[in-house]
TITIGU-953737 format. One record per residue (C-alpha): residue in three letters; x, y negated, z negated. Coordinates in steps of 0.02 Angstrom, whole numbers, padded with zeros to 5 digits, always signed. Example, Ala and Ser with C-alpha at 12.3 -4.5 7.8 and 13.67 -1.06 7.14 Angstrom:
% TITIGU-953737
ALA+00615+00225-00390
SER+00684+00053-00357
//
This chain:
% TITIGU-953737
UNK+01442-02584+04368
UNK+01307-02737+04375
UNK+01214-02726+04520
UNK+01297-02545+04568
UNK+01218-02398+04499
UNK+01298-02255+04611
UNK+01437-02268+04734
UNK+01495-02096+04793
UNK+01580-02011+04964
UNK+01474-01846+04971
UNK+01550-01701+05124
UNK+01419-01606+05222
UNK+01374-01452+05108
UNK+01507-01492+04991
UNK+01669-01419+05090
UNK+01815-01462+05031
UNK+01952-01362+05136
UNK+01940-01394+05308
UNK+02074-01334+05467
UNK+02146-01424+05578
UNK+02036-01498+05728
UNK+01872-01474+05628
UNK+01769-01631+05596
UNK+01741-01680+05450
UNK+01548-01766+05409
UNK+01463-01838+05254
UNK+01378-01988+05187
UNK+01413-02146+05079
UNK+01292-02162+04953
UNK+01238-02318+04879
UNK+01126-02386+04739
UNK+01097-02548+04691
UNK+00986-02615+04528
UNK+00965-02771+04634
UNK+00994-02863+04790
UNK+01194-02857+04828
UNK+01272-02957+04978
UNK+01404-02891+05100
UNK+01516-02911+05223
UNK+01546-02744+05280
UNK+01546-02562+05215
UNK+01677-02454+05280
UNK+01760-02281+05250
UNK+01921-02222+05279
UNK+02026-02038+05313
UNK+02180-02035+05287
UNK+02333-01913+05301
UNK+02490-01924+05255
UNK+02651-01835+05159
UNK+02789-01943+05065
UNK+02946-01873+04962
UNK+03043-01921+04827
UNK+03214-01892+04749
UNK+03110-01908+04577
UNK+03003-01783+04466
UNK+02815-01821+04498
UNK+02857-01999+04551
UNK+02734-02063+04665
UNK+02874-02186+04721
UNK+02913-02131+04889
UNK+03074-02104+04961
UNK+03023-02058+05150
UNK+02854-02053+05203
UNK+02773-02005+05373
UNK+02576-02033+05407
UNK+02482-01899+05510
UNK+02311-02008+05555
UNK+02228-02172+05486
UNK+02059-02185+05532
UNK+01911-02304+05483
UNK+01749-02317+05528
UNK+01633-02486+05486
UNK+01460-02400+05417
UNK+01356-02592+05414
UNK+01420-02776+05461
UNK+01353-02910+05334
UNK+01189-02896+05263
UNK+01086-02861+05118
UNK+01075-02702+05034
UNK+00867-02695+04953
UNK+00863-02620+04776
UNK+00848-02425+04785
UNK+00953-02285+04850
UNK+01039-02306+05028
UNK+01140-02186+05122
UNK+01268-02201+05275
UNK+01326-02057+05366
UNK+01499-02034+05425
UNK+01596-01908+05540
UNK+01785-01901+05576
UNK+01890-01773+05702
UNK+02050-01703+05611
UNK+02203-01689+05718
UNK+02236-01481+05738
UNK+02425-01516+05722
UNK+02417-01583+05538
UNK+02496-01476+05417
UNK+02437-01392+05277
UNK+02394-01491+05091
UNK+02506-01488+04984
UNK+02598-01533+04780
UNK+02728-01493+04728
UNK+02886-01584+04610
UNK+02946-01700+04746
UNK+02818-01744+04860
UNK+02627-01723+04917
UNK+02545-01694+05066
UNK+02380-01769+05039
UNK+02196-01806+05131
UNK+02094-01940+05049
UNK+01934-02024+05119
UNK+01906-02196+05053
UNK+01747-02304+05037
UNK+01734-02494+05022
UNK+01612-02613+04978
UNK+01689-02775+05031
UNK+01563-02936+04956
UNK+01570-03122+05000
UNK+01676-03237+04898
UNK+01725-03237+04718
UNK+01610-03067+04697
UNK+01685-02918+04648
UNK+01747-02789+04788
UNK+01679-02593+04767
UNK+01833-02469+04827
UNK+01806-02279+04799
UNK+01904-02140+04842
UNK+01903-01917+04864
UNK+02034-01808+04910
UNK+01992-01665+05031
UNK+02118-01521+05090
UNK+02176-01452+05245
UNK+02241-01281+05284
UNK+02316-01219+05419
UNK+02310-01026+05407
UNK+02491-00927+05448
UNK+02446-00772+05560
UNK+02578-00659+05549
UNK+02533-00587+05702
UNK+02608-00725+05782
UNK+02778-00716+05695
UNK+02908-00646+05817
UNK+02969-00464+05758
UNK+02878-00489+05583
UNK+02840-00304+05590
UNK+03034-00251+05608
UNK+03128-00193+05465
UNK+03225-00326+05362
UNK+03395-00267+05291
UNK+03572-00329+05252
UNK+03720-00274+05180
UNK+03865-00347+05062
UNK+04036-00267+04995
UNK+04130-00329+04845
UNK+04289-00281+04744
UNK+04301-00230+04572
UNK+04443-00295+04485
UNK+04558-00302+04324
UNK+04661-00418+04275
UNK+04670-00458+04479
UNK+04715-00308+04516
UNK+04571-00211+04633
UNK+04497-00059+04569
UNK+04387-00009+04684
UNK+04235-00068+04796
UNK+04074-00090+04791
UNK+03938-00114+04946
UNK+03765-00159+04913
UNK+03613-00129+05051
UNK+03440-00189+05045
UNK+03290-00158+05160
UNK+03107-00203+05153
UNK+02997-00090+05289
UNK+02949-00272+05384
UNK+02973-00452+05368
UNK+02804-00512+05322
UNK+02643-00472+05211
UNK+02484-00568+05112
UNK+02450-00589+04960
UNK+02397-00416+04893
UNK+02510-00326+05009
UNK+02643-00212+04941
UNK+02833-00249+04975
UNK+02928-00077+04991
UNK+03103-00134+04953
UNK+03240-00009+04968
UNK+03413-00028+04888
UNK+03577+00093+04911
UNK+03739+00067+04800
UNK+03887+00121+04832
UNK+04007+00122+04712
UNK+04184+00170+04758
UNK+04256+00129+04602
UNK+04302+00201+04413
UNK+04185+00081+04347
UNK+04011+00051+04289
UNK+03893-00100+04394
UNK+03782-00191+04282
UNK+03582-00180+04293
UNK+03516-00222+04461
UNK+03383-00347+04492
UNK+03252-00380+04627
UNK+03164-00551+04652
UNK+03033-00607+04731
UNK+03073-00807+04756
UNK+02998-00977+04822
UNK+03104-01115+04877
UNK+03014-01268+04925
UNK+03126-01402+05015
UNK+03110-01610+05002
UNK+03189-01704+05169
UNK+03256-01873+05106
UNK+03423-01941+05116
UNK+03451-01819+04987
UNK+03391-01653+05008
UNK+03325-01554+04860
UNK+03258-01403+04837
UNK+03171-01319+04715
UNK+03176-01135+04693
UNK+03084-01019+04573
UNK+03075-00838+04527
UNK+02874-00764+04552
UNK+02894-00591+04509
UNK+03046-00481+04448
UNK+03101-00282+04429
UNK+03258-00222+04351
UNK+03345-00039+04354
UNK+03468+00051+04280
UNK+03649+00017+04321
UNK+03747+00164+04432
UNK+03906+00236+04374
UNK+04079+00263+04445
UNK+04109+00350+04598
UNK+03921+00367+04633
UNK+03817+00332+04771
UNK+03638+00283+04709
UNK+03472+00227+04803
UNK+03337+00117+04716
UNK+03154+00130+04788
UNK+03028-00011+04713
UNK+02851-00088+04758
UNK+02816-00266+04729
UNK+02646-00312+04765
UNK+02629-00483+04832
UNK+02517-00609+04702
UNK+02412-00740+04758
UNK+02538-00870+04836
UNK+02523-01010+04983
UNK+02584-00962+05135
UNK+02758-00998+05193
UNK+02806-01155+05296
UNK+02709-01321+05324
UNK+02712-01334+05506
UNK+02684-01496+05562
UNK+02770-01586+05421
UNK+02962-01650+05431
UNK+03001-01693+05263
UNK+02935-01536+05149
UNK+02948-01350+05196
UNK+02922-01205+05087
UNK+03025-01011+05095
UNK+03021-00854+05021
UNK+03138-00731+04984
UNK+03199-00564+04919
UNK+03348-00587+04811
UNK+03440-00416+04758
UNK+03587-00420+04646
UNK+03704-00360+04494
UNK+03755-00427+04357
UNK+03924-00331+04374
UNK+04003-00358+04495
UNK+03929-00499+04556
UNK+03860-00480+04698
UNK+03688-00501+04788
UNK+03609-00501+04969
UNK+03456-00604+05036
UNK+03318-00549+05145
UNK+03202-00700+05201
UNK+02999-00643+05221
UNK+02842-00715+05281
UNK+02693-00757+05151
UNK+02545-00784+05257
UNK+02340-00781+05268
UNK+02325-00641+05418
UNK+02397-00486+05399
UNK+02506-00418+05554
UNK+02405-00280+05632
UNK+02492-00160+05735
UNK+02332-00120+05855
UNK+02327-00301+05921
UNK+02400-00345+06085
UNK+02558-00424+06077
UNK+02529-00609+06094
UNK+02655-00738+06210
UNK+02720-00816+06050
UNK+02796-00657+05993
UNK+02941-00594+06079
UNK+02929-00441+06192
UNK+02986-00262+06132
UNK+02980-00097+06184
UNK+02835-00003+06159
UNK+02833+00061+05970
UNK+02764+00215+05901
UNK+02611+00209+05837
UNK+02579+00152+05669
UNK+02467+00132+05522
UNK+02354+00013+05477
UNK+02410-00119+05385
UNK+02418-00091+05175
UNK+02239-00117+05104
UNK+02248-00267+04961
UNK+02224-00176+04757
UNK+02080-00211+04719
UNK+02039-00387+04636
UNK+02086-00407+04445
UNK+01983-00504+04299
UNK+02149-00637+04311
UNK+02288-00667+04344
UNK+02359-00661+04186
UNK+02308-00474+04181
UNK+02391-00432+04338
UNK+02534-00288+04350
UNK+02680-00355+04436
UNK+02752-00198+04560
UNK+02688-00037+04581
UNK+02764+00110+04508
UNK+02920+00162+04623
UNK+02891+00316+04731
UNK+02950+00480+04653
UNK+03118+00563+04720
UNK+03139+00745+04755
UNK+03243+00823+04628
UNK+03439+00845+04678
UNK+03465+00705+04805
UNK+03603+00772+04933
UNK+03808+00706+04917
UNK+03834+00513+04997
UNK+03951+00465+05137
UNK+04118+00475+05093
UNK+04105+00614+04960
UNK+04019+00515+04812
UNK+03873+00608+04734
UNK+03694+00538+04742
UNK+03566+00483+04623
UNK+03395+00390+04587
UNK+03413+00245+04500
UNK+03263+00228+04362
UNK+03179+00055+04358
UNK+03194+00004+04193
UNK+03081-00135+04160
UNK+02973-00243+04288
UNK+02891-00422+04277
UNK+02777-00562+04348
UNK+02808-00740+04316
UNK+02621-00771+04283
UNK+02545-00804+04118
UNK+02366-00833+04070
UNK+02305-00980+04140
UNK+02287-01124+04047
UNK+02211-01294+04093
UNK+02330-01383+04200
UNK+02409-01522+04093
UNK+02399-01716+04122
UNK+02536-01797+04257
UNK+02558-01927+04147
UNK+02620-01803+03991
UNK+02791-01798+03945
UNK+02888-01634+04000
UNK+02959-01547+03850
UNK+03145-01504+03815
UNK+03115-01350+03748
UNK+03117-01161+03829
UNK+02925-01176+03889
UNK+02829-01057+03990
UNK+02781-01059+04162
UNK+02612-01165+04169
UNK+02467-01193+04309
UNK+02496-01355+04365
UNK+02447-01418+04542
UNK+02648-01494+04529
UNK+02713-01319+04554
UNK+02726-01337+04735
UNK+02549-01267+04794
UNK+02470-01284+04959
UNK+02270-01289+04911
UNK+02172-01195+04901
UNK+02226-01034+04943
UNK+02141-00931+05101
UNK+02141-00737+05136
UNK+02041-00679+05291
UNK+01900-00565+05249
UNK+01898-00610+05069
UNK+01739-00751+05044
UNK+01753-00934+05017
UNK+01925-01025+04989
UNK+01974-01045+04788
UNK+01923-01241+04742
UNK+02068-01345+04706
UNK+02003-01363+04521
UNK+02051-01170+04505
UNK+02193-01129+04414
UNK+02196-00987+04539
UNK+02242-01120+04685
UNK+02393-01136+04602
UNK+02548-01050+04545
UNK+02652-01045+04382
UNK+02759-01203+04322
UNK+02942-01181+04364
UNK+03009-01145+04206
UNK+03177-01246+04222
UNK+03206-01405+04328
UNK+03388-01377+04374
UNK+03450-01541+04498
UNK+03528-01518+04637
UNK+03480-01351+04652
UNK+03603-01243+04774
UNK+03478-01189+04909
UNK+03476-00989+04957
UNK+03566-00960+05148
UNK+03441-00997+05291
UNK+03351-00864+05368
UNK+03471-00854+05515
UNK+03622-00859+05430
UNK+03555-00709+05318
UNK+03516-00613+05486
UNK+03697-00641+05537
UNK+03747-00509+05422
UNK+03614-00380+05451
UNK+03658-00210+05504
//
């Protein structure tokens, strides 16, 4: 570097997350060999999100800036031989949304340091990202405690001709958890019909959605259970745990052009039919003994209730992790359904979470593969960094590959987006 030895931003005790309407503090430090000239040093925050109708092009489509700041640290002068230091503190904006990267877009913090020299000498420019997060509390989600459910009918038929019907219900015992939360999920079948369904399949999914003039989304499965199929003229009920991995929380409030869902998506493979029930991933877990809050809308009075679920506890990795817990035993001898069809369990048959053994997160610049890869850690999944649970220590670095989740595993374009959460609630009974 010539006269530069060192040239580096440095943050007050090394913190790199930060929420909104914090300052943020730190020092440029300097060190010079020899005598070096200048016009002016100055550092720069910056915030902004762009969009793209491209995979991991940085070329963007739509952008939208959420503060620009820059602060002049000396006006021309001499900097002696030896180590110098300038200190620097900047006020974040508490309506700025959450980091995030994901296939189509970034929302992205950066502080920037210059070194700007008289004529025909060479200009110093450095650069660090830092992250934002702006915690979800579900306790201020209206009615995130309620029960979710929904219900779909569909005909079998042969050779067009109907031979029966079949109506599928779901229901999850509220609309919101955290990572390490369990999901009870609760499926009846009724099948009014001489037929056979296929297996039926619960997913836990992630859609993450990119505002340009074209709108795409990207959706992906995070964790999977299966069960057995239910036969003619049966009426069946399917009980199953998912436990919630580590995930970012859902939404990026304060940003127009991304936004990120989740969602429950129960079907069969025959018929085929399947119902969705939107949820809440967040950082605060709702907690019935709390006061109700004016953000949440009022209710009746409820009966009392439980604690919320404690989190399993933690596992070596994430690789290692068991996707759902087991489903709750049934009494033996369920009673006769509605409308004369005899009841049953239906078995889970196999269960699974889209998370592999985390490898090191591969270069941008490498070439995607053809071929039927694996999920991979890669901050390009669509992660909001790092991740943050209340009451459980210090934030996961960005470097983690626990700050981010699992490669999607196809790159389908357009993608059909899931209904919205209000036209799912349309049909709830």
């Amino acid at each position: 570097m010539g006269k530069l030895l060192e040239f580096v931003i440095t943050l007050t005790n090394n913190k790199v997350v930060y929420n909104p309407g914090e300052s943020i503090s730190g020092n440029v430090k300097i060190k010079v060999a020899n005598p070096l000239q200048y016009k002016a040093i100055k550092v720069n925050c910056h915030g902004s999100c762009g969009v793209t109708n491209k995979v991991n092009d940085e070329i963007w489509a739509e952008e939208e800036q959420y503060f620009n700041s820059t602060l002049s640290l000396a006006d021309k002068g001499t900097l002696s031989a030896g180590d110098h230091s300038f200190p620097f503190q900047f006020l974040i904006s508490d309506t700025v949304p959450t980091s995030f990267e994901g296939l189509y877009g970034k929302i992205m913090y950066i502080m920037k340091a210059s070194i700007d020299t008289p004529r025909f000498s060479k200009d110093y420019k450095i650069q660090r990202s830092f992250h934002l997060l702006r915690p979800l509390n579900l306790n201020e989600v209206p009615e995130i405690e309620k029960p979710n459910s929904t219900t779909t009918t569909k005909d079998f038929t042969y050779l067009l001709v109907k031979t029966g019907t079949l109506t599928l219900k779901a229901k999850t015992d509220q609309r919101g958890y955290i990572p390490g939360q369990v999901i009870e999920l609760t499926t009846e079948i009724k099948n009014d019909s001489t037929k056979r369904t296929g297996r039926i399949l619960a997913s836990l999914r992630q859609k993450v959605t990119y505002r340009t003039k074209r709108v795409v989304c990207s959706c992906r499965t995070i964790a999977e259970v299966e069960g057995a199929g239910v036969k003619g003229g049966k009426r069946a009920e399917w009980k199953e745990q998912i436990i919630v991995p580590q995930l970012p929380q859902s939404g990026l409030d304060g940003c127009s052009l991304i936004s990120m869902d989740y969602f429950l998506q129960v079907s069969l493979k025959s018929p085929e039919v399947f119902v969705i029930l939107p949820i809440h991933i967040g950082n605060v877990a709702f907690d019935a003994t709390l006061p109700q809050t004016p953000s949440r809308h009022p209710r009746p009075s409820p009966a009392p209730r439980p604690p919320p679920r404690p989190s399993p506890s933690p596992r070596a990795s994430i690789g290692s992790a068991t996707p759902s817990a087991p489903p709750a035993e049934e009494s033996p001898g369920q009673a006769r359904g509605a409308g004369g069809l005899s009841g049953e369990a239906i078995p889970a048959k196999s269960y699974s979470l889209q998370y592999p053994s985390a490898p090191e997160p591969a270069p941008r610049s490498r070439p995607r593969s053809s071929g039927p890869l694996g999920p991979q850690f890669s901050v390009s999944a669509g992660a909001t960094v790092p991740f943050f649970l209340e009451g459980r220590g210090s934030p996961v670095p960005a470097s983690s590959p626990l700050a981010s989740p699992p490669e999607y595993s196809s790159q389908a374009f357009p993608h059909e987006p899931p209904p919205t959460y209000e036209q799912s609630c349309t049909s709830n009974s």
